[in-house]
TIPAMAR-261872 format. One record per residue (C-alpha): residue in three letters; z, x, y. Coordinates in steps of 0.25 Angstrom, whole numbers, padded with zeros to 4 digits, always signed. Each point is the difference from the previous one (the first is absolute). Layout:
BEGIN
AlaZXY...
***
This chain:
BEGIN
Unk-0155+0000-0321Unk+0014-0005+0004Unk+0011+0002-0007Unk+0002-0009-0014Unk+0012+0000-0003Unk+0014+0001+0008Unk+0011+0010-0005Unk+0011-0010-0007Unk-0012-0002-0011Unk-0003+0013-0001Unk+0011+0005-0001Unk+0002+0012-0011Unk+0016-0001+0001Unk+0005-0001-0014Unk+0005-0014-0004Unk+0015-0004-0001Unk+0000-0009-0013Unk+0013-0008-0004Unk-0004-0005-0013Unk+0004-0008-0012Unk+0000-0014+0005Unk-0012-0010-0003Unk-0013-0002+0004Unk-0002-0013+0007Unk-0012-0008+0009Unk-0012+0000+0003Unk-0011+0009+0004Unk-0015-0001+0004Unk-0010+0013-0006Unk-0006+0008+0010Unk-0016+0004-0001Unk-0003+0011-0009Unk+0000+0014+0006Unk-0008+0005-0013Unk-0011-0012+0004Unk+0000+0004+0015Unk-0002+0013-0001Unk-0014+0001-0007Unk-0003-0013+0008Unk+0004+0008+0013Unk-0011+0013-0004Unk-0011-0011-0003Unk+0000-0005+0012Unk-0008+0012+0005Unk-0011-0007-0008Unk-0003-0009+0011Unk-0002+0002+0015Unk+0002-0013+0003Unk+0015-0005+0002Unk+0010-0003-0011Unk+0011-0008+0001Unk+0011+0003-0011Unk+0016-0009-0003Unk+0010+0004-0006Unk-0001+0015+0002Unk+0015+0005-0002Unk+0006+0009+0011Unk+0003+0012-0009Unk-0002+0013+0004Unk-0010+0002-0013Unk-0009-0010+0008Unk+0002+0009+0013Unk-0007+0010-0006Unk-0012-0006-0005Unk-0003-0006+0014Unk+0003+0014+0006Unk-0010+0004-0010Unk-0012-0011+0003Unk+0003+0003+0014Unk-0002+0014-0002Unk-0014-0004-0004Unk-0004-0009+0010Unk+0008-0015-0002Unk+0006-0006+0010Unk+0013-0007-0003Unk+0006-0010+0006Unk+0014-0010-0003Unk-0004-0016+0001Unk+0015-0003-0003Unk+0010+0006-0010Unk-0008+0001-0013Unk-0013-0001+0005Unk-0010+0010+0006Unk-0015+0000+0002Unk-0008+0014-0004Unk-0013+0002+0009Unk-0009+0014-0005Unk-0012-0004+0007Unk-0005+0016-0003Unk+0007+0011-0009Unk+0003+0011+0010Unk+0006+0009-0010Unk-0004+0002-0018Unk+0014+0010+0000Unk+0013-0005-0002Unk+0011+0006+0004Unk+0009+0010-0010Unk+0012-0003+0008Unk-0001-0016-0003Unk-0007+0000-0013Unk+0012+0010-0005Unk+0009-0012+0002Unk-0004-0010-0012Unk-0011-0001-0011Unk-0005-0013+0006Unk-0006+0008+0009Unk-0011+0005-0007Unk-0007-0014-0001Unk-0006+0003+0013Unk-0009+0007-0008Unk-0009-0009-0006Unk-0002-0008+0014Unk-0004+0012+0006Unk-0011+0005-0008Unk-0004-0014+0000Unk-0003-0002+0014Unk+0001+0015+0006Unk-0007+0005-0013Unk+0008+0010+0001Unk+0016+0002-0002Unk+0009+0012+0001Unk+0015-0003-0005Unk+0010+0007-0003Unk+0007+0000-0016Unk+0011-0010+0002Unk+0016+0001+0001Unk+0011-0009+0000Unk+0009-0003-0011Unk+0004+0012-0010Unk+0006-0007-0015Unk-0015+0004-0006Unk-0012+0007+0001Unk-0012-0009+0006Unk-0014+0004+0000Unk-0011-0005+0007Unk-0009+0005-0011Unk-0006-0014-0004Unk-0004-0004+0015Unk-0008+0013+0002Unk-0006-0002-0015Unk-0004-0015+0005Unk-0004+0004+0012Unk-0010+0010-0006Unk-0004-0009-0010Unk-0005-0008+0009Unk-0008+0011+0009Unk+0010+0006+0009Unk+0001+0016+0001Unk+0014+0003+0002Unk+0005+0015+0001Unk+0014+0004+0003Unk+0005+0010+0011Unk+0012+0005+0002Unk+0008-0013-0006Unk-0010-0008+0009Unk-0012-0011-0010Unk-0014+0000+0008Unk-0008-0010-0005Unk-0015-0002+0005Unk-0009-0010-0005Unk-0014+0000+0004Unk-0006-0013-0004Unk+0008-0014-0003Unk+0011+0002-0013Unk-0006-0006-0013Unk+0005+0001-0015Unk+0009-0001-0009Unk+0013+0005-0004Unk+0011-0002-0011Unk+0014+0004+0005Unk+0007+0007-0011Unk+0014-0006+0005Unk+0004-0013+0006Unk+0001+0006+0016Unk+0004-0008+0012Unk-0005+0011+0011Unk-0012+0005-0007Unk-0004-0015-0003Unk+0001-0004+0016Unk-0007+0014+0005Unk-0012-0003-0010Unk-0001-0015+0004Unk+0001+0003+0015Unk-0010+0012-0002Unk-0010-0011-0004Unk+0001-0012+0009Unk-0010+0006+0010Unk-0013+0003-0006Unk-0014-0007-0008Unk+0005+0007-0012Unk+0008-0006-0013Unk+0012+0005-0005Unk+0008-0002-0013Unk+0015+0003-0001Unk+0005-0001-0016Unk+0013+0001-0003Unk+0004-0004+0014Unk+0014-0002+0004Unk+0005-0016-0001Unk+0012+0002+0009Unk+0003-0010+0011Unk-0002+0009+0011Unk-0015+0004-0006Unk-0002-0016-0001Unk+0006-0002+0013Unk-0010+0010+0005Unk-0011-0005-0005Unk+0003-0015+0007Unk+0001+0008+0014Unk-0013+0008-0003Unk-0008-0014-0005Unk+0006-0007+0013Unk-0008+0010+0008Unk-0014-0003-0006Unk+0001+0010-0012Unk-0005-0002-0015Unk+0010+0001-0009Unk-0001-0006-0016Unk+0011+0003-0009Unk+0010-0003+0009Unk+0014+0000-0011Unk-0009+0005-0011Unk+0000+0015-0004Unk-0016+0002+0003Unk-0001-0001+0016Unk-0017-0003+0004Unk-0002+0005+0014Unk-0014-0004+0009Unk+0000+0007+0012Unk-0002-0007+0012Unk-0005+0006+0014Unk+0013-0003+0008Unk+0013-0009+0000Unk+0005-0010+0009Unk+0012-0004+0008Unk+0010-0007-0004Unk+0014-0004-0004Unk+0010+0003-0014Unk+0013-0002-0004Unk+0008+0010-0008Unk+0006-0005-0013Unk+0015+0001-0002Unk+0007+0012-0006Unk+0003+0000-0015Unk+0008+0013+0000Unk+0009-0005+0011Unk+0000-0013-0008Unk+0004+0006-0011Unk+0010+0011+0008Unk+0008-0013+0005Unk+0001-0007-0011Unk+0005+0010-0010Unk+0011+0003+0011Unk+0005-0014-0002Unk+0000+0000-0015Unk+0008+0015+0000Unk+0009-0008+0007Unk+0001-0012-0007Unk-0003-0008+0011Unk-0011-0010+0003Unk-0013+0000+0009Unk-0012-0006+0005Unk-0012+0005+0004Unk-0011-0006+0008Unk-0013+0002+0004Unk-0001+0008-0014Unk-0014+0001-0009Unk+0008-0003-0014Unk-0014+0005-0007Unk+0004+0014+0005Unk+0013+0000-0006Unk-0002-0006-0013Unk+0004+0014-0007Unk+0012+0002+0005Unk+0004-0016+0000Unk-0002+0002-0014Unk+0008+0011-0002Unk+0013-0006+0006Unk-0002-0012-0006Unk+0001+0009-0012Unk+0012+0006+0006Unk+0007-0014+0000Unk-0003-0003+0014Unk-0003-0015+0005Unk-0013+0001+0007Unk-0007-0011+0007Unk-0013-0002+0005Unk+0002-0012+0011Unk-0014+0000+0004Unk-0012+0007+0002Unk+0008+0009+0011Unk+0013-0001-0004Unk+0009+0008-0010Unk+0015+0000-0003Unk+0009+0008-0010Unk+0014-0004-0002Unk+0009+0011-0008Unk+0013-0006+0003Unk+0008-0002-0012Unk-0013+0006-0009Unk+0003+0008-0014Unk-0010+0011+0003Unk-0007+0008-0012Unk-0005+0013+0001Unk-0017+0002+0001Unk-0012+0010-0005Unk-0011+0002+0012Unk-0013+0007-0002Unk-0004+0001+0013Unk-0017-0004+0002Unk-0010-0003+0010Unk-0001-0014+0004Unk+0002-0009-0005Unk+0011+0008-0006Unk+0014+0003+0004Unk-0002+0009+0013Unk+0002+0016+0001Unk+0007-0004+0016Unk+0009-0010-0006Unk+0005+0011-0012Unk+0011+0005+0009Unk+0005-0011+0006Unk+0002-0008-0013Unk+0006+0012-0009Unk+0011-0003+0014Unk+0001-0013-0006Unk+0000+0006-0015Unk+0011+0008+0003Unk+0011-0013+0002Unk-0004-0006-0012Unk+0006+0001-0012Unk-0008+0009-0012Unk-0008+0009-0002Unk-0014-0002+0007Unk-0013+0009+0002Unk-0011+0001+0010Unk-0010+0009-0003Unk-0011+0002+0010Unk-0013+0009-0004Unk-0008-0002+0015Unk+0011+0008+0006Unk+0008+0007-0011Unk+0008+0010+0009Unk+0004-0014+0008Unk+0014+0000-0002Unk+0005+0010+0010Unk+0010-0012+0005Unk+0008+0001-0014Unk+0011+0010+0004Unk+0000-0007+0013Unk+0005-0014-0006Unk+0008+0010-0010Unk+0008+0003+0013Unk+0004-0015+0001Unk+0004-0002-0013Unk-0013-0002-0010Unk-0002+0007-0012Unk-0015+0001-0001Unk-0007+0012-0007Unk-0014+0005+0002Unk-0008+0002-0014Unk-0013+0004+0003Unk-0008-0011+0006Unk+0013-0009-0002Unk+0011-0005+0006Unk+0012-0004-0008Unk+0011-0009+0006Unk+0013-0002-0005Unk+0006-0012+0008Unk+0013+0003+0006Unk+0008-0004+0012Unk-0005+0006+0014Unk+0009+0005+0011Unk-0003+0007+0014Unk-0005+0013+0004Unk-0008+0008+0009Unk-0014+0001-0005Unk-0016+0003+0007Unk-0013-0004-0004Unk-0011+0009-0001Unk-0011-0010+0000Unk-0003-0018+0005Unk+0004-0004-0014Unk+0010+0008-0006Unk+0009-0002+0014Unk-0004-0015-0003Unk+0008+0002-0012Unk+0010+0005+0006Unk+0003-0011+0010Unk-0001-0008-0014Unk+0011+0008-0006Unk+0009+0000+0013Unk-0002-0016-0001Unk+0008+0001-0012Unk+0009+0010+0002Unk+0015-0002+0003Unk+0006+0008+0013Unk-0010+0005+0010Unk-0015+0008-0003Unk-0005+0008+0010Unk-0016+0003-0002Unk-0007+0009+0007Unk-0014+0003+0000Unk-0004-0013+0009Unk-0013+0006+0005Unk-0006-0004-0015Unk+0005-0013+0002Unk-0005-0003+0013Unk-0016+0004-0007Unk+0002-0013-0008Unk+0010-0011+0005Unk+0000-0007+0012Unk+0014-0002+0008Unk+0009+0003-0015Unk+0013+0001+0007Unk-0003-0015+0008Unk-0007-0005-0012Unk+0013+0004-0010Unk+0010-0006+0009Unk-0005-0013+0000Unk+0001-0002-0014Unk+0013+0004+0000Unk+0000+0016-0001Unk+0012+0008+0008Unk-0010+0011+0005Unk-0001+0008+0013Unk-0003+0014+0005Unk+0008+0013+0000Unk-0002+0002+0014Unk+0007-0013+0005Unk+0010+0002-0010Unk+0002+0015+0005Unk+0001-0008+0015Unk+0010-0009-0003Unk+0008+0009-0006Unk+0001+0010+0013
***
């Protein structure tokens, strides 16, 4: 496979933010990396060729094609965003450790594996480190529905010897474990029935791929997911739908720094919660159209906020960080509290370091609003450098943010992105350059 991305995106050099001065333009919302990713790992369901757009060069998206490749697709670039998968056989059921290690999202090869190999061996997943992350409702799906599944050395075998059938009630809302024990499904003459099941956009989103190939799927944006086997899938064509946590991501950096913003190409269903919450805060929001969304914080009186993070439709665990960035340049006292991940707010003493007096209470944060100012900081995870870079925005004199590699798993061309809204961002290695 060639190459996907060239090094200036890639880049891990630490960013070189000048800060304090206002958001202002336009920018249009990339494709979700949370929607491709599962969409990526089902293409293994097919063998015949799959057409996908808008699949963001990230190097997240790197390694879930290194990963269906590994297992017998064959990838191949129709333009920038686009790329058609082909798997006309499954030559391998073992994922490897040293890509599966890299991100959770990994694991939901899983589920298209057992479906269509009738067997799968994958490892536990890594990725991000704010919480602890089990995959114990995909293997409880999974056997509910006739799977055997043993673990091995940190490796999930999973047989089945007849088509998947049954019906399960999640005890959580879950994103992963809903998409493995969808996909597991799909191929087959059993029924399955998934309670409980996830109503995010990126299991929705899912699902509209999976029907578009010829699977049955009832429920679709309801909690109870029917699933009819069908013998095989077609071919065919999908387009990715836009990312709401870079959505949101962009536009709370415009509102931290009292600037203004628009955003096209935006599903404003998807971002409902956290509209609603700086509308709250004071901020004008518009909804220009079906696609288009604006906030406008010049000149704006902001108030202080309570969040209780939810699953969708509530307010996001990924957007947490980046709006308690937001949160710490307004005025007041204001808590998030966030009981998905509650040992998510490692980022706090990093946006103490530029200023913000935030304090970790159990599975809260408390915010006090105060004025931001520059200093060297790292990331440890996608969001929490993302909140970062918000904080930088903000901050008077230069912020120097390391940790980039994060970043690069979740946002497409930051540094060019940032600038042409009107950031004063660059890299440490040209300004280290220019010095000499």
């Amino acid at each position: 496979m060639p190459p996907l991305f060239e090094s200036k995106q890639m880049s891990s050099a630490p960013l070189l933010i000048r800060g304090g001065q206002p958001i202002q333009g336009t920018l249009p919302v990339s494709p979700s990396k949370n929607g491709a990713l599962p969409i990526i790992a089902a293409c293994l369901l097919s063998a015949e060729p799959i057409t996908l757009h808008g699949i963001p060069r990230l190097s997240d998206v790197e390694v879930i094609l290194e990963i269906v490749s590994s297992l017998g697709a064959h990838i191949s670039w129709q333009g920038e965003h686009s790329l058609t998968i082909h798997t006309p056989e499954i030559t391998s059921i073992e994922a490897p450790y040293s890509l599966v290690s890299k991100m959770r999202a990994s694991f939901t090869v899983f589920g298209p594996l057992l479906s269509r190999a009738g067997e799968a061996r994958v490892p536990q997943p890594g990725g991000c480190t704010f919480g602890v992350r089990p995959v114990d409702q995909h293997i409880k799906a999974l056997r509910a529905m006739g799977a055997t599944i043993v673990e091995n050395n940190g490796d999930f075998i999973a047989v089945r010897d007849r088509p998947l059938s049954g019906r399960f009630v999640f005890d959580m809302l879950t994103v992963g474990g809903t998409q493995n024990a969808l996909t597991a499904a799909i191929l087959g003459s059993g029924m399955v029935r998934l309670e409980n099941a996830s109503i995010d956009p990126d299991v929705i989103d899912l699902c509209k791929f999976l029907v578009s190939l010829g699977a049955k799927i009832g429920g679709i944006g309801t909690h109870t997911l029917d699933i009819e086997g069908v013998p095989a899938l077609t071919g065919g064509e999908y387009r990715i739908s836009p990312d709401r946590l870079e959505a949101g991501t962009y536009l709370l950096a415009a509102v931290a720094t009292r600037g203004v913003l628009t955003l096209e190409n935006a599903n404003l269903e998807h971002l409902r919660a956290l509209s609603a919450k700086l509308m709250e805060c004071g901020v004008n929001v518009m909804e220009l159209d079906g696609q288009t969304i604006r906030v406008d914080a010049r000149g704006a009186t902001l108030k202080p906020v309570k969040i209780e993070v939810a699953e969708f439709p509530g307010f996001p665990t990924d957007l947490q960080p980046m709006m308690a960035a937001f949160l710490s340049t307004v005025p007041g006292h204001s808590r998030i509290t966030d009981r998905i991940y509650p040992t998510r707010f490692g980022y706090s003493a990093e946006l103490n370091r530029l200023g913000a007096k935030t304090e970790v209470l159990d599975s809260s944060i408390v915010i006090e609003g105060s004025i931001l100012h520059g200093a060297p900081v790292k990331g440890a995870d996608i969001r929490a450098g993302a909140a970062l870079v918000i904080a930088g925005c903000a901050a008077s004199g230069e912020t120097i943010i390391d940790g980039v590699q994060y970043l690069n798993r979740g946002y497409e061309q930051l540094e060019d992105r940032l600038k042409s809204i009107g950031v004063d961002v660059g890299r440490m290695e040209m300004q280290l350059l220019q010095a000499v």
